[in-house]
N, CA, C and O of each residue as an XYZ file, in Angstrom:
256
protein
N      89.261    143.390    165.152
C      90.176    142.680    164.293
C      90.279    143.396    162.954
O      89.281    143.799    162.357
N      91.466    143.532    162.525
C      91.303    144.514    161.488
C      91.289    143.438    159.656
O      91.747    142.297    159.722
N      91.019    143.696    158.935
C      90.953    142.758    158.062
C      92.348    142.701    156.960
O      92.386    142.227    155.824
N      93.612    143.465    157.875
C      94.444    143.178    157.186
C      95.412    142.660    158.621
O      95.876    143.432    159.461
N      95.540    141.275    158.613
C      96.379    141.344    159.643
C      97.938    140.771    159.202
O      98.397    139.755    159.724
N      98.495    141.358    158.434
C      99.928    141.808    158.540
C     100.341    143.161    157.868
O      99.733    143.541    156.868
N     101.168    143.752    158.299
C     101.224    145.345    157.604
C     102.021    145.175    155.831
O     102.125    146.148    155.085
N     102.439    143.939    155.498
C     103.153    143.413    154.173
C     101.879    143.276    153.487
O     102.018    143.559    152.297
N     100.556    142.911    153.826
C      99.549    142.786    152.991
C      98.940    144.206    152.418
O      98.459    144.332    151.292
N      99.052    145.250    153.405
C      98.876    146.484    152.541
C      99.117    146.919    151.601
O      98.425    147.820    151.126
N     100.364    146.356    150.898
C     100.807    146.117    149.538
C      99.717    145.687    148.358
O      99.996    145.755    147.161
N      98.669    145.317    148.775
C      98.125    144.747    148.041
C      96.965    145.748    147.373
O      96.478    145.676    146.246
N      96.637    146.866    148.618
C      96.090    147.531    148.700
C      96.661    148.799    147.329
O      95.928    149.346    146.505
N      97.618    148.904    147.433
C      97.852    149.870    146.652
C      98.185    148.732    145.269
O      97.374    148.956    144.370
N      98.887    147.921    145.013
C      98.949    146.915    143.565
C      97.777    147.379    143.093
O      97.771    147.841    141.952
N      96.240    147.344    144.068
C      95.237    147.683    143.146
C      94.918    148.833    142.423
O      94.014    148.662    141.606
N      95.248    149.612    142.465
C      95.323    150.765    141.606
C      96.653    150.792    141.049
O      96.617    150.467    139.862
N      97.578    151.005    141.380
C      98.010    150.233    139.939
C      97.874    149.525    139.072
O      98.443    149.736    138.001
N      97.018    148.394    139.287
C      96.413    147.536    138.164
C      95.574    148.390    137.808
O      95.271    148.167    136.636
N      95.094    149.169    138.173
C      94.283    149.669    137.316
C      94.490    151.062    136.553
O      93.660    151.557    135.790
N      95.628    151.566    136.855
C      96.048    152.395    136.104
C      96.664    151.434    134.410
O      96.591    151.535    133.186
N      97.120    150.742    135.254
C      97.408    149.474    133.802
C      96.573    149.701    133.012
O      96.724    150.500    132.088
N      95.398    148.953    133.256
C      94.119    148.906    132.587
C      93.802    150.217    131.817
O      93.322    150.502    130.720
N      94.173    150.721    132.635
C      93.842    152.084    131.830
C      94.395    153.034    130.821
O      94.030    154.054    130.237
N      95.512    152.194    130.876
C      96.686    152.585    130.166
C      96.209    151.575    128.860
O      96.013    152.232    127.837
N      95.982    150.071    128.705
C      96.112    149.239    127.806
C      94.642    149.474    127.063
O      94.371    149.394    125.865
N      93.719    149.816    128.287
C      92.376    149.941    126.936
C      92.442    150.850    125.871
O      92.187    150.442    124.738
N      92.815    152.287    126.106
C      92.831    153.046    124.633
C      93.917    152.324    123.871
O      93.414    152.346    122.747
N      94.960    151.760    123.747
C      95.816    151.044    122.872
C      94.819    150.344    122.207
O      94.358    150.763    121.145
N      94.328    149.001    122.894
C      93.125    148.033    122.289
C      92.103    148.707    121.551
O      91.711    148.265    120.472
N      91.550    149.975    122.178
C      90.244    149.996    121.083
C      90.877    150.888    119.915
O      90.416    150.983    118.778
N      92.516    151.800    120.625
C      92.537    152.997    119.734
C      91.945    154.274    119.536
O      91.477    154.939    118.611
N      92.187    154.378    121.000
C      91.397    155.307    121.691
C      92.488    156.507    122.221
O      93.707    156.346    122.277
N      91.939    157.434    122.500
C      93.092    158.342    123.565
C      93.913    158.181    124.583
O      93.274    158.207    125.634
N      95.242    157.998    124.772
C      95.764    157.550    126.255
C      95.537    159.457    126.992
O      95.571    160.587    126.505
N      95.344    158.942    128.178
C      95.261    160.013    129.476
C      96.503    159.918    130.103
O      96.515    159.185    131.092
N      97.766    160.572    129.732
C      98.844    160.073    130.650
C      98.645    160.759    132.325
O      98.914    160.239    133.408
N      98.273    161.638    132.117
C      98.013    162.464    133.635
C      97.076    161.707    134.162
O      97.185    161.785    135.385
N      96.026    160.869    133.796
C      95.149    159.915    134.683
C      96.075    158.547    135.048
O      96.213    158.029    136.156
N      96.587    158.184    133.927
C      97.381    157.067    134.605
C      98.664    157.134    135.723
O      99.223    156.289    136.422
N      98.818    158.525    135.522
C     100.353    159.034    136.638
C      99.277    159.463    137.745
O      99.948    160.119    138.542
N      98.149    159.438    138.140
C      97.681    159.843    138.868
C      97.178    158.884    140.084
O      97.191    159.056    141.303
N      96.727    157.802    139.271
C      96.557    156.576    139.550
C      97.617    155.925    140.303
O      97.441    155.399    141.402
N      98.769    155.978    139.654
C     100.124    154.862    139.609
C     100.545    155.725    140.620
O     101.475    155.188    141.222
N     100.224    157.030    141.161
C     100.709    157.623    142.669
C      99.851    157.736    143.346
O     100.244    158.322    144.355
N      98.553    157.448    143.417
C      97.401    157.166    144.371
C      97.537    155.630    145.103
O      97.268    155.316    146.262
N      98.099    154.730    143.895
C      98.472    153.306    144.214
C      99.770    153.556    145.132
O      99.752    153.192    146.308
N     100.810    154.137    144.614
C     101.869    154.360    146.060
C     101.362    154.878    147.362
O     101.670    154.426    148.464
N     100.558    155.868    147.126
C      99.914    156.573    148.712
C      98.695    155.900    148.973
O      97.907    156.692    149.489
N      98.323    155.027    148.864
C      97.293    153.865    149.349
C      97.631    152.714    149.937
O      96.910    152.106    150.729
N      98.972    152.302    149.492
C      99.622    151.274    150.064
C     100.310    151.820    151.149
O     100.267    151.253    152.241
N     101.052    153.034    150.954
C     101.718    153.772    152.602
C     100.854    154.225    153.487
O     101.233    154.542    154.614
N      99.611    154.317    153.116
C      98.843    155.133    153.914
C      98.251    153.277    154.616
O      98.424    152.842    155.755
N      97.844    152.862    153.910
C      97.500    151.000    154.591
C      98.140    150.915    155.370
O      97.727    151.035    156.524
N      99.887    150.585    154.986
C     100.866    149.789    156.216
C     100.646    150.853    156.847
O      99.689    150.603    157.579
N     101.004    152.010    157.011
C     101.226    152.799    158.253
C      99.759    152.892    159.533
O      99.846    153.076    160.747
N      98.386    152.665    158.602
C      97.605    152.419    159.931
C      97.091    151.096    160.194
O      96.176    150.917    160.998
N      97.671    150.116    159.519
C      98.236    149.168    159.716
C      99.017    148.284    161.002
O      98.554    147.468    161.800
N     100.284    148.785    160.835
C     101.523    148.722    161.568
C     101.083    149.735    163.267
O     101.321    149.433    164.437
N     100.466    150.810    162.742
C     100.840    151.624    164.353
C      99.629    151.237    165.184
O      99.594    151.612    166.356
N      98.298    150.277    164.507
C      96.706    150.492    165.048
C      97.309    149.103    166.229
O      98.228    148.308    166.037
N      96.718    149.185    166.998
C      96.809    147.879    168.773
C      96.536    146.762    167.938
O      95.708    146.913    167.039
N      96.996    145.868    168.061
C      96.493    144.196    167.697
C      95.636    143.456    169.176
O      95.840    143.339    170.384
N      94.627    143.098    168.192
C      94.003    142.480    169.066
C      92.921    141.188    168.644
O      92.308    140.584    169.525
Protein backbone atom coordinates (compact mmCIF):
# COMPACT_ATOMS: atom_id res chain seq x y z
CA UNK A 1 0.00 0.00 0.00
CA UNK A 2 1.67 2.99 -0.87
CA UNK A 3 1.22 5.96 1.56
CA UNK A 4 0.07 8.24 -1.01
CA UNK A 5 -3.02 6.88 -2.33
CA UNK A 6 -4.10 9.40 -4.88
CA UNK A 7 -1.56 10.75 -7.48
CA UNK A 8 -3.27 14.70 -6.67
CA UNK A 9 -1.73 14.23 -3.18
CA UNK A 10 1.80 14.30 -4.55
CA UNK A 11 1.28 17.84 -4.75
CA UNK A 12 1.83 18.06 -1.44
CA UNK A 13 4.99 16.55 -1.66
CA UNK A 14 6.58 19.13 -3.56
CA UNK A 15 4.34 22.43 -1.68
CA UNK A 16 6.90 21.20 0.86
CA UNK A 17 9.82 22.58 -0.36
CA UNK A 18 8.46 25.25 -1.52
CA UNK A 19 7.43 26.21 1.80
CA UNK A 20 10.47 26.03 2.54
CA UNK A 21 12.18 27.84 0.13
CA UNK A 22 9.64 30.55 1.52
CA UNK A 23 11.08 30.24 4.75
CA UNK A 24 14.06 30.76 3.48
CA UNK A 25 13.49 33.47 1.63
CA UNK A 26 11.56 35.41 4.74
CA UNK A 27 14.19 34.58 7.49
CA UNK A 28 17.13 36.81 6.25
CA UNK A 29 14.43 39.71 5.71
CA UNK A 30 13.38 39.12 9.61
CA UNK A 31 16.73 38.95 11.13
CA UNK A 32 18.44 41.11 8.22
CA UNK A 33 20.45 38.82 7.13
CA UNK A 34 21.69 37.81 3.51
CA UNK A 35 19.05 36.54 0.98
CA UNK A 36 20.56 33.38 -1.13
CA UNK A 37 18.56 33.86 -4.29
CA UNK A 38 20.23 30.78 -6.02
CA UNK A 39 19.25 28.64 -2.82
CA UNK A 40 15.79 29.70 -2.92
CA UNK A 41 15.47 29.12 -6.97
CA UNK A 42 16.91 25.95 -6.17
CA UNK A 43 14.57 24.89 -3.77
CA UNK A 44 11.37 26.39 -5.55
CA UNK A 45 12.63 23.84 -8.58
CA UNK A 46 13.46 20.89 -6.43
CA UNK A 47 9.75 21.55 -5.06
CA UNK A 48 8.50 21.33 -8.86
CA UNK A 49 10.66 18.06 -9.53
CA UNK A 50 9.53 16.40 -6.28
CA UNK A 51 6.04 16.79 -6.87
CA UNK A 52 6.47 15.36 -10.73
CA UNK A 53 8.70 12.92 -9.76
CA UNK A 54 5.74 11.79 -6.71
CA UNK A 55 2.67 11.79 -9.16
CA UNK A 56 4.51 10.06 -11.81
CA UNK A 57 5.56 7.00 -9.45
CA UNK A 58 2.58 7.51 -8.06
CA UNK A 59 0.14 7.25 -10.96
CA UNK A 60 2.21 4.40 -13.02
CA UNK A 61 3.13 2.02 -9.51
CA UNK A 62 -0.02 -1.27 -9.46
CA UNK A 63 -2.68 -0.38 -6.82
CA UNK A 64 -3.23 -2.66 -4.47
Amino acid sequence: MHPLKHPRNAALVGLLFIGISFIYWVTPKVFNGYIDYAGITMLFALGIAMGLMAYILVAGSPRS
